[in-house]
N, C-alpha and C positions, 0 to 999 in steps of 0.2 A: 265422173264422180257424182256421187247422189248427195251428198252433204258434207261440211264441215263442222266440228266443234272442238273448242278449245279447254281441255280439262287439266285445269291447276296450269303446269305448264307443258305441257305436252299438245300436239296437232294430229288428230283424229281425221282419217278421209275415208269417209263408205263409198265405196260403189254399188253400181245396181244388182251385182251379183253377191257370191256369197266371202266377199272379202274385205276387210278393212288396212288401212295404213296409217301407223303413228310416228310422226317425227319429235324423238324423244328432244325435250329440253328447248323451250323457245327462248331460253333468258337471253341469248345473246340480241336475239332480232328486238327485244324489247329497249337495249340497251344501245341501239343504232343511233347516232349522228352526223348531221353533215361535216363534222372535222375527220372522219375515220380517214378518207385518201392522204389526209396530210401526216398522220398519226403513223409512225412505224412500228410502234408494240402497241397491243393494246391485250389486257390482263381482263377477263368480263367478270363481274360478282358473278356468284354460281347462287343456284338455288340451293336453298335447304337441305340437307343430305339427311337420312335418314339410317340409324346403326341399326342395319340387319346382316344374318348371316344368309349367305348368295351361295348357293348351291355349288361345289367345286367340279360335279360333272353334269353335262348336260346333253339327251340323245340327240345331235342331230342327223342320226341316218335313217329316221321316219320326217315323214313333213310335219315341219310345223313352223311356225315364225320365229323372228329373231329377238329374242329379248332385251331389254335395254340396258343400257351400260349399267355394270357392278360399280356400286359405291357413288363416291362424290364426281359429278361431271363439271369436267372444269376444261375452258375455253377458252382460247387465244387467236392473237391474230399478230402474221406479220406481213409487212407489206415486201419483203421480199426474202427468199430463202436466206434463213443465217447461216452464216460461213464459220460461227464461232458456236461452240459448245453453248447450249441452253440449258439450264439450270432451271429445277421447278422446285420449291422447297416449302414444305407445311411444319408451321409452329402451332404451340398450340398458345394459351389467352398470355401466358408471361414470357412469350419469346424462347421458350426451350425449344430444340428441334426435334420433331417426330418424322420427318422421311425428307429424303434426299433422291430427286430424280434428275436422270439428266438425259440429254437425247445420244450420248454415246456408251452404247449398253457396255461394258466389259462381260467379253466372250471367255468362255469355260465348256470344260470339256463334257457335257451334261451324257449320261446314260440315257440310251432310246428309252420311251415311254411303254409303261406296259397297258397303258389305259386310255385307247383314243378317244374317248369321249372327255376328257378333261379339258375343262376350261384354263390354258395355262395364261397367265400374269405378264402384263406387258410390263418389263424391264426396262426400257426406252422409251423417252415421251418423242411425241410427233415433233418435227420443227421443220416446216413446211413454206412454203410462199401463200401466203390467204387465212383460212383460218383452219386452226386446230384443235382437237379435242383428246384430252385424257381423262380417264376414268377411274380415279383414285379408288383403293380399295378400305380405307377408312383403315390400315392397318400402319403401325408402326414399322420403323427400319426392322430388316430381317436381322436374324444374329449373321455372323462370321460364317460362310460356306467354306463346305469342303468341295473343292472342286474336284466333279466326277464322284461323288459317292451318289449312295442307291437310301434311297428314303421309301418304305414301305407304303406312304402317304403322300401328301404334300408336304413334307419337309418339314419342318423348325421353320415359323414365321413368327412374324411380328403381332401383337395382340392387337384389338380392335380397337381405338379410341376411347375414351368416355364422352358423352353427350356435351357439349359446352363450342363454345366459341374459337376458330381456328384462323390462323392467316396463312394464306398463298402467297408466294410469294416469286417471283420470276424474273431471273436475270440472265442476258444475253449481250455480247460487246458492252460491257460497264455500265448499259440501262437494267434499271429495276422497277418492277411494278408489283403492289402488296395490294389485296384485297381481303374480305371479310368472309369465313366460311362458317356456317352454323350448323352444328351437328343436333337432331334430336335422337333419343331414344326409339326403338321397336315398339307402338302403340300398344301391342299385343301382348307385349311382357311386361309383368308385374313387378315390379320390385324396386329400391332405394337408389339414387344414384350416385349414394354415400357407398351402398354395396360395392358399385361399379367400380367406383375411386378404387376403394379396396381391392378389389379383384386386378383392378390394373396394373394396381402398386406391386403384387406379387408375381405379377407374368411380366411386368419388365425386368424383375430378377430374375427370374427363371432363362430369361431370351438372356441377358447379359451371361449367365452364369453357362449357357450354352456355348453361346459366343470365347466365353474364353476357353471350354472344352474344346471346340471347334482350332482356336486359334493353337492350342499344344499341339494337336493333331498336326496342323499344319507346320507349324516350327518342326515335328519330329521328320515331318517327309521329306520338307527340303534339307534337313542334315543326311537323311541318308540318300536321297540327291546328289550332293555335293561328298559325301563318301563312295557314293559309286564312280564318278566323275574322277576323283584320286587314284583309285583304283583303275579306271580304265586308262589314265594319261602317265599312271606311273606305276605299273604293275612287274613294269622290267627291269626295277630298279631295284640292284641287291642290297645297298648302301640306305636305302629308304623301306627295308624289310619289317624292321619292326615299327614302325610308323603305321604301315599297312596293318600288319598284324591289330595295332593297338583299335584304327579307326574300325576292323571290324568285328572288334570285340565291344565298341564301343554301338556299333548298328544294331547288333545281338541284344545289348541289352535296352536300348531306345525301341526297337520292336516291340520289347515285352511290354516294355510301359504304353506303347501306341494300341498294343490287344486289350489293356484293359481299359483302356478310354473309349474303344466303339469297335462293333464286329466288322471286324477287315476282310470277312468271306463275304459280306450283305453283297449279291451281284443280282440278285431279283427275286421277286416276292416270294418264291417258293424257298427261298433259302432258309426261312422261317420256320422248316422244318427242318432243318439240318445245324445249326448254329444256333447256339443260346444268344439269347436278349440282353445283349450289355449293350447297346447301344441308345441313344437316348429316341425320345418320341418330338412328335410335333408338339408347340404351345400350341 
């Protein structure tokens, strides 16, 4: 190593050739005292988070460095691996909740990617023995997924925050620890944060209103689910003929309604030329 410097909070190391190295985010080493051995959670303040939009893909099949974590860096520590579900959970300044993380991701049947270079969304926070680190993406709960559908994008997410004052909050076997997260605005962009409020207030209708197209979608599949399942456990039954009969005239027309709620051909990006656009877009 040829030098050290410490910029904001971040650890710079040059050496004598043509390379350097940053270890992002020192707040927790600042934050260090002799009670931690005896401490079994400990929740660190994060720094400052800053609301930008972070790039959704990023090359790396050419060299180049790793970038730092997207969004808010947030920090923990246990003195030994939990055995119980951890809970990570962000309010914002009145206690309303804007995201729900936990370290046991609920698995879905997702379609291969058509874009290796995307940077996908950790789902599941670490919960580890020592310390831990998540990289909140400043984004509200997602809407309602359809599990295994195809998004020409990144899907239906949750909108960005508005700048202002946030609590973390982290529970694990019936301990809980709350800390203070402070969000500022993109320096670089001009405008109101009265604008923002505004803008916000309309894209968490939009995600709900998603959310509940999402959730029809869902409610019509597992009826016809549970109609094919009748079907196959009781197809041999003369005496339950018109039962059958009724449940799939009843699928017949629960399809129709499910085609105009979103395109049920979308199986990947080229589809886009064969299938009209009734489906919704990303917030």
């Amino acid at each position: 190593m040829h030098d050290l410097v410490v910029k904001d909070d971040d650890l710079v190391v040059a050496t004598h050739g043509r390379s350097f190295w940053v270890l992002d985010d020192v707040t927790p080493l600042r934050q260090l005292n002799p009670k931690l051995p005896q401490t079994s959670i400990i929740l660190y303040q994060p720094q400052t988070a800053i609301r930008l939009h972070y790039p959704d893909e990023v090359n790396k099949r050419e060299p180049a460095g790793e970038n730092p974590p997207n969004g808010a860096i947030i920090d923990y520590y246990f003195r030994q691996k939990p055995k119980d579900e951890v809970i990570l959970e962000i309010l914002d300044s009145s206690g309303k909740p804007v995201r729900r993380l936990s370290s046991r991701e609920e698995k879905h049947d997702e379609p291969p990617t058509e874009w290796p270079d995307r940077v996908p969304e950790a789902k599941a926070i670490p919960a580890e023995a020592g310390m831990n680190r998540y990289a909140w993406n400043l984004r509200y709960q997602d809407p309602v997924e359809i599990p295994g559908a195809f998004y020409p994008d990144s899907g239906p997410r949750g909108p960005f925050v508005a700048p202002g004052d946030y609590q973390i909050r982290l529970t694990v076997a019936g301990q809980t620890q709350t800390v203070l997260l402070h969000v500022i605005g993109d320096p670089r962009v001009k405008g109101s944060e009265e604008g923002l409020r505004e803008q916000l207030a309309l894209l968490l209708q939009t995600r709900d209103r998603i959310s509940q197209l999402h959730q029809a979608v869902n409610g019509i599949r597992d009826l016809k689910s549970q109609i094919d399942s009748f079907h196959q456990h009781f197809g041999g039954e003369q005496n339950l003929s018109r039962a059958l009969d009724r449940t799939e005239s009843l699928k017949g027309k629960i399809s129709a309604v499910e085609e105009q709620l979103m395109q049920v051909n979308m199986k990947g990006s080229e589809a886009d030329l064969a299938f009209s656009h009734n489906v919704e877009r990303g917030i």
